[in-house]
C-alpha positions, 0 to 999 in steps of 0.5 A: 500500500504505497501511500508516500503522502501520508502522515507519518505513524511512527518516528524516531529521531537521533535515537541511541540505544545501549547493551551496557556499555555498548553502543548498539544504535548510533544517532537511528532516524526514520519515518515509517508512513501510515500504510505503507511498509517500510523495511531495515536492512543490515548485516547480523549485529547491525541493530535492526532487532534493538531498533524494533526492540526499543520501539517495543519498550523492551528496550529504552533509549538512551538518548533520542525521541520515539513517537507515534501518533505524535505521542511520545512512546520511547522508554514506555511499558511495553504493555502501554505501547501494545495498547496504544497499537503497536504489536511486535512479533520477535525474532525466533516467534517466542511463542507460549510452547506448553499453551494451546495454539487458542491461548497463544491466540488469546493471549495477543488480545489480553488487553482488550475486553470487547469480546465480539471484537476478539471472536472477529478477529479470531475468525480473521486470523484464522482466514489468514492461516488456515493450518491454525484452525486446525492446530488450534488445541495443540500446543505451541511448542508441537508446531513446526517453524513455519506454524509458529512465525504463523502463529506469532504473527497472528497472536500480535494482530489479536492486539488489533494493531495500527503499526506491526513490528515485524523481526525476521519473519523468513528466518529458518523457513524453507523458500515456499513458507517464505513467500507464504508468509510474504504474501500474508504480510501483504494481505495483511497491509493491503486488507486490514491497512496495517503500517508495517516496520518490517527487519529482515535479512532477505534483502531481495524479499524485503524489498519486493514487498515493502514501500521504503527501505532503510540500509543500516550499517553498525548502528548507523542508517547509511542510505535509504529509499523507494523500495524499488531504486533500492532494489535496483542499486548497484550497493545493494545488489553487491552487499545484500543481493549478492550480485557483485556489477561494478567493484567494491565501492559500497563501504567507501560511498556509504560513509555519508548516508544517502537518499534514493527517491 
């Protein structure tokens, strides 16, 4: 849902965020528009799972401003900001192994008391996920990979979210689960209107799904764009398509960040 002309949902502005002493995001500025999704690529330990984690309130940031809806949300409860409608679904699924597929489920719309509402939305995952109708008394922890990242995503909706945070949803799943799980993503975006903050190490996936993208190296943002110019540059097609076109130029032109409209 490419809406480059909407207001911006969620914001974060000069934000740093640590592990101890360790520096993990590095002065991380972006705007993720509502309706659209928007993607962080990076390499292994670049900070694209604090960025969702710091967003979520599991972490706080050190220095910096969050905001969504023009709210400010850095440092909130976790739990505050699930109510204000941002879910996050992590890395690895964390799902609850030794409860039902059902009470996975429930547990997402825990905040919430409009049981007609919650009935509804079950439904609507369910639609989403077919295989979870039919697992729905087993136990999470039964589940192969690809049904819990299914059931991950599902329990972060019975939240009824406007932003979903999204933390590697192709991690360890075969090639035809994947684009599964890609295509649901979009439903999800295009029938519900969902604004999606998507990590992802699949660069190519990542950004044939999403609206705009944003490279982070070592804590920094060093480009960022259309999904579309991104996928077509030459940079990325070297670092994170693995199609090396024209020399290893991208460390030296990524030392000041770039914008591709």
């Amino acid at each position: 849902m490419n809406r480059p002309d909407a207001p911006v949902i969620l914001s974060l502005r000069n934000v740093e965020t640590f592990y101890g002493p360790i520096m993990a995001i590095r002065g991380v500025s972006l705007d993720v528009r509502e309706g659209q999704i928007v993607t962080v690529l990076g390499a292994n330990g670049a900070g694209k799972t604090t960025i969702l984690k710091t967003v979520s309130g599991i972490m706080d940031p050190q220095k910096g401003t969050i905001t969504y809806r023009d709210k400010r949300i850095g440092g909130l409860d976790p739990a505050k900001i699930v109510g204000l409608g941002v879910s996050h679904v992590p890395e690895g699924r964390e799902v609850f192994p030794t409860l039902s597929v059902a009470d996975n489920l429930r547990m997402g719309a825990y905040l919430r008391n409009d049981r007609k509402g919650v009935a509804e939305d079950l439904e609507l995952v369910y639609t989403y996920f077919p295989v979870l109708r039919t697992r729905m008394h087993q136990q999470a922890g039964q589940l192969s990979g690809g049904e819990q990242q299914m059931l991950a995503i599902s329990r972060a909706l019975m939240a009824r979210p406007r932003v979903l945070l999204l933390d590697e949803p192709s991690l360890g799943l075969s090639p035809r689960l994947v684009k599964e799980i890609f295509a649901i993503i979009r439903r999800i975006n295009e029938e519900r209107g969902v604004t999606i903050l998507l990590v992802e190490q699949n660069a190519n996936m990542a950004l044939q799904l999403s609206d705009y993208g944003y490279v982070l190296e070592v804590g920094r943002i060093v480009m960022e764009g259309d999904s579309e110019r991104l996928l077509a540059n030459e940079d990325i097609k070297e670092f994170y398509l693995g199609q090396k076109e024209q020399g290893a130029r991208g460390k030296r032109r990524w030392k000041k960040r770039k914008v591709w409209r």
